[in-house]
N, C-alpha and C positions, 0 to 999 in steps of 0.2 A: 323623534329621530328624523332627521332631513330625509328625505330621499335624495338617490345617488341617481341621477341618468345615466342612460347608454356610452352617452359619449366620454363621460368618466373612467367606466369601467375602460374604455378601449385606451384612454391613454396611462391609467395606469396600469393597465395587462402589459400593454406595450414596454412601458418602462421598465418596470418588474422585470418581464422576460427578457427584455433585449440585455438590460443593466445591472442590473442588482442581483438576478440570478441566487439569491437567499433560499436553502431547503433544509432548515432541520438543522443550521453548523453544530459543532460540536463544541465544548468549551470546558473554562475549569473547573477541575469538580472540589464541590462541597459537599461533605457529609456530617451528617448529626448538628449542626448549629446552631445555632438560635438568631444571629447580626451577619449579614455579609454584607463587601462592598467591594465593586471591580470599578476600577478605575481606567481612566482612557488618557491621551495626549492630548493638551490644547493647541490650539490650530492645529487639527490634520483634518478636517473637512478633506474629501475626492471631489475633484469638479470633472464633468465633462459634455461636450459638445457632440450631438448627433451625431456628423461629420468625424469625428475623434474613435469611432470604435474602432479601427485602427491602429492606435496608440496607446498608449497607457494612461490612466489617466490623471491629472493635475492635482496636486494638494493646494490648498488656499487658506484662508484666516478672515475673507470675506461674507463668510456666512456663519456666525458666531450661533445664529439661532439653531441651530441642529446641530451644534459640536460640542458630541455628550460629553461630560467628562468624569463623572462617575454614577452610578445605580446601586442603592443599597437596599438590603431586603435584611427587614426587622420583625419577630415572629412575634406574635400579638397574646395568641393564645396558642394550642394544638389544633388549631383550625383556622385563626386570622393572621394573617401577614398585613405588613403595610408597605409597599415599593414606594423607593425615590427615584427619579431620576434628575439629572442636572445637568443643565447645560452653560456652556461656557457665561462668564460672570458680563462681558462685553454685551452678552445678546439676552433673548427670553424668549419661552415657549408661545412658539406662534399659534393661530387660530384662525387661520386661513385657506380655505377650501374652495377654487372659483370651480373646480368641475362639478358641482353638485347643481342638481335642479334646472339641467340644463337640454331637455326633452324638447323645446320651443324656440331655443337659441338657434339664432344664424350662425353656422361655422366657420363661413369662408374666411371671417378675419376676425375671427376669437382669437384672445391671449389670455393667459389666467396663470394662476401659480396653487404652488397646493404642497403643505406642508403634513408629513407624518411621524408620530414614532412610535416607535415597536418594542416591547420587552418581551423576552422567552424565557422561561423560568420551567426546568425541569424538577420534577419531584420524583421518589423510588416507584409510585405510582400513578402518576399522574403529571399532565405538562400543561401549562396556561401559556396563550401567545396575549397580551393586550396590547391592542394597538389606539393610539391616541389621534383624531385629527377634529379641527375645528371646532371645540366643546364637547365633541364625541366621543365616548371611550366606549370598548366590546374585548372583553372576554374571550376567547373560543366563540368570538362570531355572535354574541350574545352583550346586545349593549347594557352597558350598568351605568349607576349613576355615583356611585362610593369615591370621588376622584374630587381632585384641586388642581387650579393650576395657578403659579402666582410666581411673576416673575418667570426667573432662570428656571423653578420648580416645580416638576410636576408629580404629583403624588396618585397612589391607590392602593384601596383596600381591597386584599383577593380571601374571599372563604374557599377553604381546603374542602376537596371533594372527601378524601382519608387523614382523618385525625395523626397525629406525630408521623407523619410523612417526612421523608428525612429529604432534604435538599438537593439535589445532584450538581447542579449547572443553575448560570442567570448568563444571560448575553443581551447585549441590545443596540440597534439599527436604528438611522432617524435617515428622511431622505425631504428635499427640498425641490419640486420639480417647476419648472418656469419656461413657458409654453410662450413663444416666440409668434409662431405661426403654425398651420398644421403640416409643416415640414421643419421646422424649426424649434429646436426646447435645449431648454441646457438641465443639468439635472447636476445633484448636489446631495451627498450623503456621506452619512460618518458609521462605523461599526465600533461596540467597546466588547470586545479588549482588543488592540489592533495585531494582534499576535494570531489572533485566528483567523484574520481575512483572508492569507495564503496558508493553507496545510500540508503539510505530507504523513503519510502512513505506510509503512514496507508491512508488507505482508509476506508472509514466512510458510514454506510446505510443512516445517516444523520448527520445535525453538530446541529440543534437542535428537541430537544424531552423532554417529558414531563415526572412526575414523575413517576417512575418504566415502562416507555416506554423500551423494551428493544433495543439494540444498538447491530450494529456488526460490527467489526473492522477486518479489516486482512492488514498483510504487505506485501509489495510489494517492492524488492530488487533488486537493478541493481549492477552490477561487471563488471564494460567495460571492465578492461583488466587483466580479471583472474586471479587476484592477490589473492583470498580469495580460502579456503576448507571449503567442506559442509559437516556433518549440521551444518545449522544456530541455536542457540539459540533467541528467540524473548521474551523477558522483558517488560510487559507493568508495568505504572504506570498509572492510572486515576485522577493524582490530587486529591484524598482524604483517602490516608494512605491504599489504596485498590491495591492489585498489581493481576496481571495475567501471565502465559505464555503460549506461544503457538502462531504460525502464524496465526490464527484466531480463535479471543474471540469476547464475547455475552455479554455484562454488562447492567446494570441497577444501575440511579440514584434516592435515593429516599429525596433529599434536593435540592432547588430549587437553581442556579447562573452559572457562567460561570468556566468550567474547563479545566485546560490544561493537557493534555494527552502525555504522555511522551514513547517514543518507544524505545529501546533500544538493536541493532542486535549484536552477536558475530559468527565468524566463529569459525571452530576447531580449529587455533591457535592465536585465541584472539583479529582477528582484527574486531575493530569497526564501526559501524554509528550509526547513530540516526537520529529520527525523530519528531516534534509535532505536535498536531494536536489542536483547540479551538472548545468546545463542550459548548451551551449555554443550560440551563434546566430547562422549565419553571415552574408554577406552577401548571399545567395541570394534574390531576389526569388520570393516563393511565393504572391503575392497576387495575383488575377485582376484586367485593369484594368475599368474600366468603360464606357461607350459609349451611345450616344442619338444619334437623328436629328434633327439640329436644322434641317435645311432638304429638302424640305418638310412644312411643317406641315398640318394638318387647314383644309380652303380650297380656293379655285378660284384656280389660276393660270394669267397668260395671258404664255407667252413671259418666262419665268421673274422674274414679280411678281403678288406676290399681293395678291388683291380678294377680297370676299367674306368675310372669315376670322371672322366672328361669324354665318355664315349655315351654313355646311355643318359636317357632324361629319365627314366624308369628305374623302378628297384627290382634287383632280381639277385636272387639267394639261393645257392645251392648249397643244403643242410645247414646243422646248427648254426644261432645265431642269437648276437646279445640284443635286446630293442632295453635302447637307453633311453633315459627322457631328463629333460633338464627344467623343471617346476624353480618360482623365482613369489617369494612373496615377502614383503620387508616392511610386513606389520608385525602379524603375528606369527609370521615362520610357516612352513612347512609339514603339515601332518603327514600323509601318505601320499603314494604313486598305485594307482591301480592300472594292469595291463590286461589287455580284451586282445583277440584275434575271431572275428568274424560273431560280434558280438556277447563273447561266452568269457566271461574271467579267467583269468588266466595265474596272475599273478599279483603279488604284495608288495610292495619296498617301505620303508617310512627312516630310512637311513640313506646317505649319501657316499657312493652313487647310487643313483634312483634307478634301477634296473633287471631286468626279468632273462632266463635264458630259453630260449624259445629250442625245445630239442624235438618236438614231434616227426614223427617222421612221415611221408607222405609218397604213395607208390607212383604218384602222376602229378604230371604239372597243374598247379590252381593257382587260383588269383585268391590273396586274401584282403580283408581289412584290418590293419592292425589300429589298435585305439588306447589311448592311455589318459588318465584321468586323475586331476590331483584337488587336494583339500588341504585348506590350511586349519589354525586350529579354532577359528570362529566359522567352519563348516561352508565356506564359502568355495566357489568346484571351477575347474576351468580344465577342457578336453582338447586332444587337438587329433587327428587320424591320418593316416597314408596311406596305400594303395601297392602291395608287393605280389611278386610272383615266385614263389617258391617251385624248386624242382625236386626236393629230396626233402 
């Protein structure tokens, strides 16, 4: 195996992190098969210039040698695979590496190129990355020699660490780097399947909730390989003519069935993804009711009718008197009215009018609190209190 100098690692750390920004993407899943093959678009090569991170960057058709255009995974035995990869018919897998062995080299006016490609191939237990450059191939970081490369094609044989391991995901990245000067490089890479270079995923407090339960949603965005400029725009749709924006919204359903939820991301120069997500809603009243003291109001009453009521901001009651309450819920209706006077129950209603007769009698003036409290029939409660002075 070549040895790799310092100065390699620094330009392609550099490249990696600044560009490619590749961690782990996600992709489609295969389960239980024996042949898969994911296929890519010819000419959609990304081109970009150091100067360019800025912008978005360039598709091109001038670099044929890393524009995969499909990777098939053939299973050999319950323990050997064989990977293809293929690159467009125009070009063939390169073998070229100038960063390597380069410990003794003068830098000030190096220029070098350096081609790679990369397959990810997730199993139910296990994930192989190989990555292919200059006659070179490694495993998980562990070089083998089981490979071809001939022409457009480049092949390998991978032994399964667990026998009938079932298949989950295959993705694969090839990148072209071409080093100008040590401020100058242009860089060139393609992803397959081009569907997963920009992602979105919403993410849900739940996937089912109850009526006027409220709901919270936020997206979450992957860009493996910097292709996109921010900000994002984020477009919800709810499935019922209700739209939102913003990377995290709060909704509430108040009809009962199952909806799908539509996400829809843009960059600044209009490139898209989307996302859905299935929200079921049941018939579960999750909404608190309302409630107010409609009788007595701010005034003097005497024997329960009121005078005075543009004279006092105060409640004041001499003897009997009705405390009415006016409870509103337009889900599940109305269970009961409970009535307190200075924390102690008092009274019951669960019919309309909601209302209690307050007849105590009292030898001295006091200040009470009167307090009423209502439930509807999903046991959800809403109180409201005021503040009276009774003289009799």
């Amino acid at each position: 195996m070549k040895k790799r100098g310092n100065s390699f690692l620094f330009f392609v750390i550099c490249a990696c992190c600044i560009l490619l920004q590749v961690f782990y993407p996600s992709s489609i899943t295969y389960a239980g098969r024996s042949n898969e093959t994911i296929l890519d678009d010819v000419d959609d090569v990304f081109y970009r210039e150091l100067d360019l991170l800025n912008s978005p960057p360039e598709i091109t058709n001038s670099s044929p040698d890393i524009d995969i255009v499909s990777v098939t995974l053939k299973r050999i035995s319950n323990t050997k695979i064989n990977v293809t990869l293929m690159v467009n018919e125009n070009g063939s897998i390169k073998n070229r590496n100038d960063f390597e062995d380069l410990d003794n080299e003068d830098l000030s006016d190096f220029t070098g190129f350096m081609f790679l490609y990369v397959i990810e191939i997730e199993f139910g237990r296990e994930s192989y990355t190989i990555e292919y450059s200059n006659y070179s191939c490694e495993i998980n970081g562990r070089e083998v020699t089981n490979f071809s490369s001939n022409n457009s094609t480049l092949n390998i044989s991978l032994h399964l660490e667990n026998p009938d391991d079932e298949l989950i995901s295959i993705i694969a990245y090839s990148y072209r780097l071409d080093l100008i000067s040590l401020t100058d490089f242009y860089i060139y890479f393609d992803f397959a399947p081009n569907e997963k270079l920009f992602t979105a995923t919403i993410n849900a407090s739940k996937n089912t909730a109850g009526l006027g339960e409220k709901i919270n949603f936020s997206a979450e965005t992957r860009d493996y390989m910097d292709i996109t400029i921010k900000p994002y725009t984020y477009n919800w749709d709810f499935g019922n003519n209700c739209n939102r924006q913003g990377k995290s919204v709060t909704y509430a359903y108040y009809e009962p069935g199952d909806y799908v939820i539509r996400l829809l991301v843009n960059d600044s120069y209009n490139t898209t993804t989307s996302s859905q997500f299935l929200i079921t809603i049941t018939e579960e009243d999750c909404v608190d009711p309302t409630i107010e003291i409609s009788k007595p109001l701010n005034g003097l009453y005497l024997l329960d009718f009121r005078i005075g009521k543009n004279v006092f901001e105060e409640t004041f009651i001499l003897g009997r008197t009705t405390i009415r309450a006016s409870p509103f819920d337009n889900i599940s209706g109305i269970k009961y009215v409970d009535f307190y006077v200075d924390g102690m129950k008092q009274g019951h209603d669960e019919t309309i009018p909601y209302e209690w007769q307050w007849n105590t009698r009292y030898f001295s003036p006091k200040t009470h609190t009167i307090k009423v409290v209502t439930s509807d029939f999903y046991d959800n409660t809403a109180e409201e209190s005021i503040i009276v002075h009774r003289f009799a």
